[in-house]
VEXTOR-767583 format. One record per residue (C-alpha): y, z negated, x negated. Coordinates in Angstrom, 1 decimal, m for minus. Last residue first. Layout:
<nodes>
north=Y, up=Z, east=X
...
</nodes>
This chain:
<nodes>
north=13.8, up=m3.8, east=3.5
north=15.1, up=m1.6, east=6.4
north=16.4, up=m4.8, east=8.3
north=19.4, up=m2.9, east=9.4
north=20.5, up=m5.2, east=11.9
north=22.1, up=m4.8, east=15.3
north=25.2, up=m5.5, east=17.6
north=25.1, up=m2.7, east=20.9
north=29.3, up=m1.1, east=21.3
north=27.5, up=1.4, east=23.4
north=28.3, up=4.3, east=21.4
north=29.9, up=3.6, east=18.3
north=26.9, up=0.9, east=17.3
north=28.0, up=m2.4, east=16.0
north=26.9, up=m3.3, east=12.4
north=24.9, up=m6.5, east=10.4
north=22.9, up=m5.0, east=7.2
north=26.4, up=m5.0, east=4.7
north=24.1, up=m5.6, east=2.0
north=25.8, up=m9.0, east=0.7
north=25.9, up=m10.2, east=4.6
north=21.8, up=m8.9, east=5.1
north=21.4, up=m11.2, east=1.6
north=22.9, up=m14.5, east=3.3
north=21.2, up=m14.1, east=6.3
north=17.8, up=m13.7, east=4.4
north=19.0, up=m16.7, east=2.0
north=20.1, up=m18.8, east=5.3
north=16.5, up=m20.6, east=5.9
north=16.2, up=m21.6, east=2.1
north=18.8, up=m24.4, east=2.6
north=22.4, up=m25.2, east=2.3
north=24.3, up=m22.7, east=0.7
north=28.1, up=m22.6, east=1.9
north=29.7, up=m19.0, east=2.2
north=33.1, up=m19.1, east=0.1
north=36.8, up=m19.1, east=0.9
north=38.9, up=m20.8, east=m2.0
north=39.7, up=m24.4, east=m2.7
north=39.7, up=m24.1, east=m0.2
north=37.7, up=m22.8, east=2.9
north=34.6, up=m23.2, east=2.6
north=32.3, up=m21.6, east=5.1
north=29.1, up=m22.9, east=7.7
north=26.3, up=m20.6, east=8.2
north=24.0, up=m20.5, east=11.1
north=24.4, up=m17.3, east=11.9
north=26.1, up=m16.6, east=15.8
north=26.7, up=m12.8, east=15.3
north=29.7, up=m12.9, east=16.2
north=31.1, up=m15.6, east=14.2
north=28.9, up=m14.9, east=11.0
north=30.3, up=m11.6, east=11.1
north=33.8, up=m12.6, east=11.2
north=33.7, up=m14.7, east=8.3
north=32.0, up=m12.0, east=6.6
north=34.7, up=m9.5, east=7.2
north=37.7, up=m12.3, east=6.7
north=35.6, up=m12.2, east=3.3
north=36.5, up=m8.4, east=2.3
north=35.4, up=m9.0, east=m1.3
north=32.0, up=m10.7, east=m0.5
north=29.7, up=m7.8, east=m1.9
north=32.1, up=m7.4, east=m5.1
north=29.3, up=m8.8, east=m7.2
north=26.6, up=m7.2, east=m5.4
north=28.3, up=m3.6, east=m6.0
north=24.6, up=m2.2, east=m3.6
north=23.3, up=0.3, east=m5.8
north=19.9, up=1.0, east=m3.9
north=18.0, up=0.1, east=m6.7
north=19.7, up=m3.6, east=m7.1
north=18.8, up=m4.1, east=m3.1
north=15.3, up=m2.9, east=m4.0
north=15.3, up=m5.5, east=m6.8
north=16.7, up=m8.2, east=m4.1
north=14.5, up=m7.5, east=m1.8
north=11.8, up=m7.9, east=m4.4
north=12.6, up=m11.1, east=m5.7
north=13.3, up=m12.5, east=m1.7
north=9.3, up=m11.8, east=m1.1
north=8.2, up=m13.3, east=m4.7
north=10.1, up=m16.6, east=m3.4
north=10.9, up=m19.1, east=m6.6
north=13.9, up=m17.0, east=m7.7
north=15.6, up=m16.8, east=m4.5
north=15.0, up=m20.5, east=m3.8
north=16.3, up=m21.2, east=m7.9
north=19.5, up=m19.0, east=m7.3
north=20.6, up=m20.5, east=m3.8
north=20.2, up=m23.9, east=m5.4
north=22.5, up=m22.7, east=m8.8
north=24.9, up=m21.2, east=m6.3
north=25.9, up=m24.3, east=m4.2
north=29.1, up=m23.0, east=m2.9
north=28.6, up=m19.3, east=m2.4
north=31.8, up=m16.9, east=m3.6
north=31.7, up=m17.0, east=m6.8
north=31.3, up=m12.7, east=m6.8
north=30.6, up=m13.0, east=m9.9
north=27.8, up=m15.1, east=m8.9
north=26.4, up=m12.0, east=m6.9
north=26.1, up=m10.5, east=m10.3
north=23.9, up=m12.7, east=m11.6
north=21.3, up=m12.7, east=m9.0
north=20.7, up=m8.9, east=m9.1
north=20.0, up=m9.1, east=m12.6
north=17.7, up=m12.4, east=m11.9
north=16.0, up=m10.3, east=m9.1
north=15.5, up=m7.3, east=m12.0
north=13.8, up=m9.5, east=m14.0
north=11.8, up=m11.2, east=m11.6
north=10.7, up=m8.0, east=m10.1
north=9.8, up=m6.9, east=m13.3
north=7.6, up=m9.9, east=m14.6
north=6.0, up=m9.5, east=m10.6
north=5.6, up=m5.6, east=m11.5
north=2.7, up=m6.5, east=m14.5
north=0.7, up=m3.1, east=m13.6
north=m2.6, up=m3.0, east=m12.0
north=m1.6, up=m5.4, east=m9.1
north=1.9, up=m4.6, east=m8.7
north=1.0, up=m0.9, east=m8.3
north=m2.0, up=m2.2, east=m6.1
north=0.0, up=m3.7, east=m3.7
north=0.6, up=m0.5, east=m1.5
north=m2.7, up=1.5, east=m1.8
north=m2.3, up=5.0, east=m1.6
north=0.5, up=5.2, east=m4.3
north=1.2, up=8.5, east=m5.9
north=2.8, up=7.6, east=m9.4
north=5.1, up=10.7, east=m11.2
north=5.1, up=11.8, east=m14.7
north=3.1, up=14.5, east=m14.0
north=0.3, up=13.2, east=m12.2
north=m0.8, up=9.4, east=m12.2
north=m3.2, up=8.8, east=m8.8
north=m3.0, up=5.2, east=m7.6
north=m5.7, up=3.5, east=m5.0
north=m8.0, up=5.8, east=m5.4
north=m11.4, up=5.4, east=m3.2
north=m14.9, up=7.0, east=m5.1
north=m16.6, up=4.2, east=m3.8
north=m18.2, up=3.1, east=m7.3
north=m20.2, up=m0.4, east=m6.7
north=m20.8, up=m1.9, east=m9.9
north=m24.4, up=m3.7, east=m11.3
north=m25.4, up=m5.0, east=m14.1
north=m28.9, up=m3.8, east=m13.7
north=m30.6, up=m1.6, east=m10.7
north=m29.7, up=2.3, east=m12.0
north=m27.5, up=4.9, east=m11.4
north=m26.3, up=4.9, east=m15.3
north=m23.8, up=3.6, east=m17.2
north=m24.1, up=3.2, east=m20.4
north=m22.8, up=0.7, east=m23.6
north=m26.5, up=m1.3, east=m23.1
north=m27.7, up=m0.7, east=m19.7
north=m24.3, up=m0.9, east=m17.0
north=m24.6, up=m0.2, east=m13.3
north=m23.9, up=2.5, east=m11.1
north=m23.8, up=1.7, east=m6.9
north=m22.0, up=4.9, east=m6.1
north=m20.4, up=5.1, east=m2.6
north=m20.5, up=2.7, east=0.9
north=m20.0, up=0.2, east=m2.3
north=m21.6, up=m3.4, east=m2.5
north=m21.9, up=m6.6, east=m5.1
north=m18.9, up=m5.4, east=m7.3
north=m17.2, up=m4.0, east=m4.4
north=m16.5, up=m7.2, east=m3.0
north=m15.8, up=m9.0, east=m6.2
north=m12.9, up=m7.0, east=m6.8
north=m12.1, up=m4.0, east=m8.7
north=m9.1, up=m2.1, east=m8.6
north=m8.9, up=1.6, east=m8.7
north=m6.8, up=4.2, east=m10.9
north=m7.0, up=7.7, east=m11.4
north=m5.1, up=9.6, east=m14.1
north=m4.5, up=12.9, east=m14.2
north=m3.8, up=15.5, east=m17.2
north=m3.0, up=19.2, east=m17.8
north=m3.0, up=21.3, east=m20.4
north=m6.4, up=22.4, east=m20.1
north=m8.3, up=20.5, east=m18.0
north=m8.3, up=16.8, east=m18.9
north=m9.2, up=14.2, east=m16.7
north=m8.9, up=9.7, east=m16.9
north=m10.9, up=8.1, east=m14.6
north=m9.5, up=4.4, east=m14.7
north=m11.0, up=1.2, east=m13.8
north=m9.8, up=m2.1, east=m12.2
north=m9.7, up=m6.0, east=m12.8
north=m13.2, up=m6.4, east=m14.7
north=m14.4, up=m9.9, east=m15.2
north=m17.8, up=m9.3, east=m13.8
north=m18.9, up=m6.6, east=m15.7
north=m18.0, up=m8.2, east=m18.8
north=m21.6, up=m8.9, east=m20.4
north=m22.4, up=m5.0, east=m20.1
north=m19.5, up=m4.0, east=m22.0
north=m20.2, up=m6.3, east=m24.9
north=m19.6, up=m3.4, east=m27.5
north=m17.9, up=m0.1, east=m25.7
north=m14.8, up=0.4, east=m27.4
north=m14.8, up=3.8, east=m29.1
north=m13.1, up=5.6, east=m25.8
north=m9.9, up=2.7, east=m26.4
north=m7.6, up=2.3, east=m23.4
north=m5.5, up=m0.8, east=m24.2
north=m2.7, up=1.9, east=m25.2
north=m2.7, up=3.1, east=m21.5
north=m1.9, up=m0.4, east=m20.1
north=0.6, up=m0.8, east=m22.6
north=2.5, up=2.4, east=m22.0
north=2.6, up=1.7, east=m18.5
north=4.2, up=m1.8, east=m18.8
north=7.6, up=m0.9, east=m17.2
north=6.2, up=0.6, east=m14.8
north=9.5, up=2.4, east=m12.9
north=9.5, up=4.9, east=m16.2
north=6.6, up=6.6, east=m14.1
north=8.4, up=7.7, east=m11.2
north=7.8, up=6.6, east=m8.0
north=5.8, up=7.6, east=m4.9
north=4.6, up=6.4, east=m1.4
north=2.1, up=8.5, east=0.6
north=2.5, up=8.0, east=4.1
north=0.2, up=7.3, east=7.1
north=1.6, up=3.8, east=7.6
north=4.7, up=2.7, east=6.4
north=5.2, up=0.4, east=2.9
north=6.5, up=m2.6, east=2.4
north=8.7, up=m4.6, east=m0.2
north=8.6, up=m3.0, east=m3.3
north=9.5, up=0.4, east=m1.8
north=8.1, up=3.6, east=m2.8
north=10.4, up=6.8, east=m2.6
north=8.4, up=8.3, east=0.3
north=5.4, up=11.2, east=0.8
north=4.2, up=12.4, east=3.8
north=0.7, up=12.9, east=4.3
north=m0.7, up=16.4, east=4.7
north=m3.2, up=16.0, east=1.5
north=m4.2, up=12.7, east=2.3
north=m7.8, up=13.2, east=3.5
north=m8.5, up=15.3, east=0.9
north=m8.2, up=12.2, east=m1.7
north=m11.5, up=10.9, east=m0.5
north=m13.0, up=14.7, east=m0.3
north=m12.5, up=15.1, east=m4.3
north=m12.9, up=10.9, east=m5.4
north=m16.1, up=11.0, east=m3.7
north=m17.4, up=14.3, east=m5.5
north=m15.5, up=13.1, east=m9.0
north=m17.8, up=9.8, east=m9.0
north=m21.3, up=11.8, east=m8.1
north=m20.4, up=14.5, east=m11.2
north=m19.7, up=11.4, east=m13.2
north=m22.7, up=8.9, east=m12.5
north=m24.2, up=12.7, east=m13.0
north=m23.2, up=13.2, east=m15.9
north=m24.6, up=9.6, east=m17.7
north=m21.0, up=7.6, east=m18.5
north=m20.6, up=6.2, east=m22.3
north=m18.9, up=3.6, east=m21.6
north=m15.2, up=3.1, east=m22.3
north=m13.7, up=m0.7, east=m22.2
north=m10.5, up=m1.7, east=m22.0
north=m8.3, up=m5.0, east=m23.1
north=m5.1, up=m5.8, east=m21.1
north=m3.2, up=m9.0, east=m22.1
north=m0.6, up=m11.2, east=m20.4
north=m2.9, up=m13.1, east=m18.8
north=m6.0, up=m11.7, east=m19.2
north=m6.9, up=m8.4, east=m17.7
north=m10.0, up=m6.6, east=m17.7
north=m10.0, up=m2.6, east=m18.0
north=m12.8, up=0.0, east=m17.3
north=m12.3, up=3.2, east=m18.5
north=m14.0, up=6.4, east=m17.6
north=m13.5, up=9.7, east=m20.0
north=m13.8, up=12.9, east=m18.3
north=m13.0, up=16.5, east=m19.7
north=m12.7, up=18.9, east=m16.6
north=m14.6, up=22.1, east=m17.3
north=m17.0, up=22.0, east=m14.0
north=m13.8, up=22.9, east=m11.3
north=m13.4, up=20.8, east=m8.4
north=m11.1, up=18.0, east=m9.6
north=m8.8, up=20.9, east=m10.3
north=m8.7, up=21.9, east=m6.6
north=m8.4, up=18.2, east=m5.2
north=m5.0, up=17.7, east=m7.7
north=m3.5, up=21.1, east=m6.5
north=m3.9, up=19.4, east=m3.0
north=m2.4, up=16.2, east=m3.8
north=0.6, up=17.8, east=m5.0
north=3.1, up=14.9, east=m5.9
</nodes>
C-alpha cells in the first residue's frame, strides 16, 4: 500500500469528508454520521497526515493472524474480511438522531475521503481511555454536531489503526482487524475447515477431544487458519507415519502412538496440540550443515 501517496492526498483542501461513528452489538453494527464543524475536520486530517508519516518507510508483510513484527506494516486484501460489506452498509450520513446519548457505547469511527476518483477509509477504535482523554482533538457532541467544545465529550488523536486503500487493508494496529471486523467467526470457521481435514487423515486416536481443545483456544484457531492459508495437505499430513514416529523419538515429545489397529498419534491432553500441529506442518527439521535439530515456530 502507498502510505506516502495517501499523506499527499490527505493534504490537499478538495477532499470530501464524511465521519462515522459505529457501535457494535452483538452481531450487529449500527453507525452514526454527525454533521462535523470544518475545523473538528481540518484539525482531525492534520493529526491523521504527520501520524501516518511516520510509517511511510516501514516494511510491509502479508498479515498474519497470529502475530505481528515490530516496525512493519502488515497487509491483506480486502475479500480476507469477510464482514466488510456489512460494516460499510451500517454507514448511513442521514443517521444522526440520538448521537449525542451514544457517545459512550461507541466501538470505533471511520473517516471516510473522496478526491476525485479515489477513496480511503480510516479506521480507529474507541475505548474508554480515549473517551475521557486524547494528546489530540478533545471534540464533543451538541445535538447531531460535533464541535471543539466541553459537552459529550471524545478524544480524537488523529492515530489509525487500519487504513482501506484500493482494495487492500494496511494494518498499524495488529488486533484491531479482529476487533473492528467479526474475524473470531472467521477464524472459527476456517479452524473447523482445517480441523476436518486432519480427520481424514484418521490418524489421532481421540479426535473428537483434540477437536473440542482446538476449537475452544482462540490462539490454536488461528494457527490453524494460517496453517489452512499456507496450503498445508492437512489430511495427508500423517502419510509418511514412520516420519512422525521418528520425529517424536528424536526430538523427545511427549507423545505416545498406536500401533494397531493401525498407526496413529494418541491425544491425551491440551499440552500435545502445539506438538501435534508443528508434526502436521512438517515444523521439526535438521540443519545440512551442522546436523543442529530445530523448529520452525514461524506462527
Amino acid at each position: 500500500m502507498d502510505i506516502k501517496r495517501i499523506v499527499e492526498i490527505l493534504k490537499n483542501k478538495r477532499l470530501k469528508k464524511t465521519l462515522y461513528f459505529t457501535r457494535q452489538i452483538k452481531n450487529e453494527y449500527i453507525s452514526y454520521s454527525p454533521e462535523v464543524n470544518e475545523q473538528v475536520f481540518d484539525d482531525l486530517i492534520g493529526y491523521i497526515t504527520e501520524y501516518l508519516k511516520s510509517y511511510t518507510d516501514f516494511e510491509q508483510i502479508e498479515y498474519n493472524p497470529t502475530g505481528y513484527r515490530d516496525n512493519t506494516i502488515e497487509v491483506c486484501n480486502l475479500n480476507y474480511v469477510g464482514n466488510y460489506n456489512e460494516v460499510i452498509n451500517s454507514f448511513d450520513s442521514g443517521n444522526i438522531e440520538g448521537i449525542e446519548n451514544e457517545v459512550e457505547n461507541f466501538s470505533f469511527y471511520c473517516l471516510d475521503i473522496d478526491y476525485k476518483d479515489i477513496n480511503i477509509k480510516l479506521f480507529r477504535r474507541v475505548t474508554k481511555f480515549k473517551r475521557l482523554y486524547s494528546r489530540g482533538l478533545l471534540a464533543a457532541f451538541q445535538g447531531n454536531q460535533l464541535n471543539k467544545i466541553d459537552a459529550k465529550m471524545l478524544g480524537l488523536d488523529g492515530n489509525v489503526d487500519l487504513i482501506i486503500f484500493k482494495n487492500e487493508i494496511a494494518i498499524l494496529n495488529h488486533i484491531s482487524l479482529e476487533r473492528i471486523f467479526k474475524l473470531r467467526e472467521q477464524f472459527s470457521a476456517k479452524a473447523n475447515e482445517a480441523i476436518e481435514c486432519m480427520r481424514k487423515s484418521n490418524k489421532i486416536v481421540n479426535f473428537d477431544a483434540f477437536e473440542d481443545d482446538c476449537l475452544n483456544d482462540l490462539r490454536i484457531q488461528k494457527i490453524l487458519t494460517k496453517m489452512l492459508k499456507e496450503g498445508n495437505e492437512l489430511d495427508i499430513c500423517f502419510d509418511n507415519f514412520d516420519h512422525i514416529v521418528d520425529t517424536i523419538s528424536i526430538f523427545e515429545l511427549e507423545i505416545e502412538i498406536q500401533k494397531s489397529p493401525h498407526e496413529a498419534i494418541i491425544y491425551e491432553d491440551k499440552k500435545q496440540i502445539m506438538d501435534i500441529l508443528r508434526l502436521a506442518r512438517d515444523s521439526y527439521y535438521r540443519s545440512i550443515i551442522r546436523e543442529q535439530l530445530g523448529v520452525d515456530d514461524k506462527y
